[in-house]
C-alpha positions as CSV (number, residue, x, y, z in Angstrom):
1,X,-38.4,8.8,4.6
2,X,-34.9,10.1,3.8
3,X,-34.7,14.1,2.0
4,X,-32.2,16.8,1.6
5,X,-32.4,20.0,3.6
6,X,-29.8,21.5,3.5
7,X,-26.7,21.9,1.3
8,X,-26.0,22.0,-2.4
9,X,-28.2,25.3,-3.1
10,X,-31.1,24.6,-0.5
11,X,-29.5,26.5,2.4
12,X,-26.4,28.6,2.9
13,X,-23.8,28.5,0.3
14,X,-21.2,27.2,2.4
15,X,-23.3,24.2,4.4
16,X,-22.5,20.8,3.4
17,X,-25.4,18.2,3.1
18,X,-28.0,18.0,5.4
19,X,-30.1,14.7,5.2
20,X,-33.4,13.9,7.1
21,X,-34.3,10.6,8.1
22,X,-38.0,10.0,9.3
23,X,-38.7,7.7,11.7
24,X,-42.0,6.7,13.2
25,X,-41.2,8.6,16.3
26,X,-38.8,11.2,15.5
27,X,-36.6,13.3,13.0
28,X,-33.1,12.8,12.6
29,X,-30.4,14.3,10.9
30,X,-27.0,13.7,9.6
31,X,-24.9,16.6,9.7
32,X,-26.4,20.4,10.2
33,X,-24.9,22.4,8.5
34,X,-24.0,26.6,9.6
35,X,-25.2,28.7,12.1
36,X,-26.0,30.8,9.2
37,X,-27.9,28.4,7.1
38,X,-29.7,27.0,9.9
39,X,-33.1,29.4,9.9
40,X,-33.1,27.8,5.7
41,X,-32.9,24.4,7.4
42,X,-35.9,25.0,9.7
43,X,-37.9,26.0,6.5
44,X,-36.6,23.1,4.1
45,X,-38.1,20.9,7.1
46,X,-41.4,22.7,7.8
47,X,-41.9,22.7,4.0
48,X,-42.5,18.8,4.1
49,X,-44.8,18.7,6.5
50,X,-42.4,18.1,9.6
51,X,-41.5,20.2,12.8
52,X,-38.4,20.9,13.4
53,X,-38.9,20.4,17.2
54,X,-39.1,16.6,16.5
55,X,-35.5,16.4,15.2
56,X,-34.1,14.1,18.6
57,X,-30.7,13.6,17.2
58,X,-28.2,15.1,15.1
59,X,-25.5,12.8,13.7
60,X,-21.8,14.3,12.6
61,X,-19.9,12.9,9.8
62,X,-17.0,14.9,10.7
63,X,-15.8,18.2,12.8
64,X,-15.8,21.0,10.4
65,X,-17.7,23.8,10.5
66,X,-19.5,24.0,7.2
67,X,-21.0,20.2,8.8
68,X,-21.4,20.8,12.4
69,X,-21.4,24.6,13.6
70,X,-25.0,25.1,13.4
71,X,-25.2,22.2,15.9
72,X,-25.2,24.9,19.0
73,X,-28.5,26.5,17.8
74,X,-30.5,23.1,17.6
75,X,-28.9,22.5,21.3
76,X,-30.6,26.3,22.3
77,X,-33.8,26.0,20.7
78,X,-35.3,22.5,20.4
79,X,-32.5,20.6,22.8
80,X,-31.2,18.0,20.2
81,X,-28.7,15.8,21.3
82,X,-25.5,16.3,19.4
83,X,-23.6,12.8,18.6
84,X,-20.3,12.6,17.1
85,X,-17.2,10.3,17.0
86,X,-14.4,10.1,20.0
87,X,-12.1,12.5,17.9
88,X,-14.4,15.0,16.6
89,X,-16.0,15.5,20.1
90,X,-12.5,16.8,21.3
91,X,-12.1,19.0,18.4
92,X,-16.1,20.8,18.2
93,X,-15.6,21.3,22.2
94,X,-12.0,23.0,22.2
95,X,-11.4,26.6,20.2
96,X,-9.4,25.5,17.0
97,X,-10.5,27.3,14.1
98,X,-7.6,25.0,12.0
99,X,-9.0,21.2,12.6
100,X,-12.6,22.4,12.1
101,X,-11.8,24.7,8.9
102,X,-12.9,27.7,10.0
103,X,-10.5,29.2,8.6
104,X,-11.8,28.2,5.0
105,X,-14.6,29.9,5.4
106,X,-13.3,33.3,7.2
107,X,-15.3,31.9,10.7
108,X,-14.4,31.9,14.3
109,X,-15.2,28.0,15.4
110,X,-18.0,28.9,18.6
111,X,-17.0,25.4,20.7
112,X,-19.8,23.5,21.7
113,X,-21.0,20.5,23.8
114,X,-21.2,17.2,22.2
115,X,-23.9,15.2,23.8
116,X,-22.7,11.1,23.1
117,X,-20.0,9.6,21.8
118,X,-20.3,7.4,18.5
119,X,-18.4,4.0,18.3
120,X,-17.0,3.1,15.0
121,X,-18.7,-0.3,13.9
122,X,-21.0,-0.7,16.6
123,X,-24.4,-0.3,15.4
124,X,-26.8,2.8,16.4
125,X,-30.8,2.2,16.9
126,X,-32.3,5.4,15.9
127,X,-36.5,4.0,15.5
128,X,-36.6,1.9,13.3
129,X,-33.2,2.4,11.6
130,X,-30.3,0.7,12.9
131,X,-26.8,3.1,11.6
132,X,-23.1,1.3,11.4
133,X,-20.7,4.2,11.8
134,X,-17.4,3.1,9.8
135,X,-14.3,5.2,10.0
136,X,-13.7,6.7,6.8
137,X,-10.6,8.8,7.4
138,X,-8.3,10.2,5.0
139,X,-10.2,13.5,4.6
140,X,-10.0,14.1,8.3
141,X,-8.7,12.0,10.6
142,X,-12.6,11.3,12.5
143,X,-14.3,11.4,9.2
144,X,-17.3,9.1,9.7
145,X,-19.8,7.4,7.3
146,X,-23.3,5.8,8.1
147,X,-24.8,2.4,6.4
148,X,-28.4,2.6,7.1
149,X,-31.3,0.8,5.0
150,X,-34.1,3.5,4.0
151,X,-37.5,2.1,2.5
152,X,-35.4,-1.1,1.0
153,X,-32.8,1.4,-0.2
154,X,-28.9,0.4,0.7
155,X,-27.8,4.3,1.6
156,X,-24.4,5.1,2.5
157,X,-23.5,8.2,4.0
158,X,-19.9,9.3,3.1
159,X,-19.0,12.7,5.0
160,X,-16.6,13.9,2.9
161,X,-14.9,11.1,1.5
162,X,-12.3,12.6,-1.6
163,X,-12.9,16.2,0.0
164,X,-10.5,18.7,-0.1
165,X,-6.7,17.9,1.7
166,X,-5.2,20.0,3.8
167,X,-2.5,19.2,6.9
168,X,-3.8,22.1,9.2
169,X,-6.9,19.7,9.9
170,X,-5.0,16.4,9.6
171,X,-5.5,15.0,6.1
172,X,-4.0,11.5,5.2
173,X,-3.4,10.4,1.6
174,X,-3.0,6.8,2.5
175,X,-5.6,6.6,5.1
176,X,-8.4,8.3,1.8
177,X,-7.0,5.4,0.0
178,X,-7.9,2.4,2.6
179,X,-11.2,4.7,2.9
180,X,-12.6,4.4,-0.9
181,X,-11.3,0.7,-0.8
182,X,-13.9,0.3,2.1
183,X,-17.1,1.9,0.1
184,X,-16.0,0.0,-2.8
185,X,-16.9,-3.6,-1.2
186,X,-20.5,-2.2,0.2
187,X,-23.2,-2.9,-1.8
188,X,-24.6,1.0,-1.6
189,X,-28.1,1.8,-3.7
190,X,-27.7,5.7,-2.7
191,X,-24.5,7.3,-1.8
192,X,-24.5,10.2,-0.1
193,X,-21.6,12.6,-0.1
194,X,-21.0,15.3,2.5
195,X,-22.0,17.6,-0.6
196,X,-23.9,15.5,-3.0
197,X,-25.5,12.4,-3.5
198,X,-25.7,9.8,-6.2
199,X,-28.3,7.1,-7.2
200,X,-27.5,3.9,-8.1
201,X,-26.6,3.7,-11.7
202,X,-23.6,6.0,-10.5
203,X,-23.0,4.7,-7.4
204,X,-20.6,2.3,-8.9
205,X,-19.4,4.5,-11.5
206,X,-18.5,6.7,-9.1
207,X,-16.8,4.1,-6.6
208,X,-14.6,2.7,-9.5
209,X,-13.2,5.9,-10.4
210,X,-12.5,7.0,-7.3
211,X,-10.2,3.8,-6.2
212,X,-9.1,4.5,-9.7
213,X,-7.5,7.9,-8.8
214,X,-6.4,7.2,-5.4
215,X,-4.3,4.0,-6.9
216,X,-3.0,6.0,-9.6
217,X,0.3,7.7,-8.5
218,X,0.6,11.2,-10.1
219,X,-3.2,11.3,-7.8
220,X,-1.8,10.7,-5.0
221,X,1.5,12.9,-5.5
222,X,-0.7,15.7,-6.3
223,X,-2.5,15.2,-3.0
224,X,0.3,14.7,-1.2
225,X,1.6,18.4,-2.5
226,X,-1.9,19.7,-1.7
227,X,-1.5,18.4,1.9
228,X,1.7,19.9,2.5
229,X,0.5,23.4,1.8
């Protein structure tokens, strides 16, 4: 009930991770990737044995464009509701091609309506799923993951927790380090990254050595330089 569709070589180059979450009545996804990639998405779907057309919701980690630009074409053709955190919403519908990252990517950010607002630790019902959104900033300031249990399957979904720094969309070395501290008390069977994922013999592999780099000083100098750039 849970599959990759986009990201990491199965759609555009640039689109972070697309997952799909089945549910008994409907499609879901968390994050959608680019406008670009999103004809690859529509495919990746189709191909197991799903219509698009069913996808009810889409669910943003975070406001950046390789995660959330291809949002306005599901909006056009199938209607999907768009949900996203209090911060992002204000930065996907105003022109700001810095705080989404555009600029990374050489794109013009096309602003968009955000249908609903989601509340940090207040749980979501999608079907049968029930989603706690927890506020993993650090990355970006709205960066949001999603704790969800999937066929008996702890899986976290991290946005882009340890992504790339940079102060023209807001990045926080201190606030990345309260963020891992978080994922590190979650028991988490799959974790998935805004642009991979990891089963569970390195889940807590992975964990430990990120706390490990964000404690360790030189780390966090280095990110610190980063962020000033």
């Amino acid at each position: 009930n849970f599959y990759v569709v986009g990201g990491m070589g199965t759609s555009y180059q640039w689109d972070g991770m697309v997952y799909l979450l089945i549910g008994d009545s409907g499609l879901y996804l968390i994050d959608c990737g680019t406008s670009t990639g999103f004809n690859k998405i529509l495919e990746n779907i189709k191909k197991i044995g799903h219509q698009p057309k069913n996808v009810k919701k889409i669910i943003l980690t975070h406001a950046h464009f390789d995660h959330f630009d291809g949002g306005y074409l599901w909006k056009q053709k199938f209607g999907t509701e768009i949900l996203v955190n209090p911060i992002g919403k204000e930065i996907i519908e105003s022109k700001n091609n810095e705080k989404t990252a555009a600029f990374i990517f050489g794109r013009e950010h096309n602003p968009y309506k955000v249908d609903k607002v989601i509340e940090f630790n207040k749980d979501m019902i999608l079907d049968k799923y029930v989603l706690t959104p927890i506020h993993l900033p650090g990355h970006t300031p709205d960066n949001t993951g999603f704790y969800v249990k999937v066929d008996g399957n702890d899986v976290c979904i991290t946005g882009d927790v340890c992504g790339a720094f940079n102060k023209k969309w807001g990045s926080d070395v201190q606030q990345e380090k309260d963020s891992v501290k978080k994922l590190v008390g979650l028991d988490i069977d799959i974790l998935c990254h805004g642009h991979r994922y990891f089963t569970k013999d390195l889940v807590s592999p992975l964990l430990e050595n990120w706390k490990f780099l964000c404690e360790d000083e030189m780390f966090a100098y280095f990110l610190a330089r980063r962020h000033q750039k």
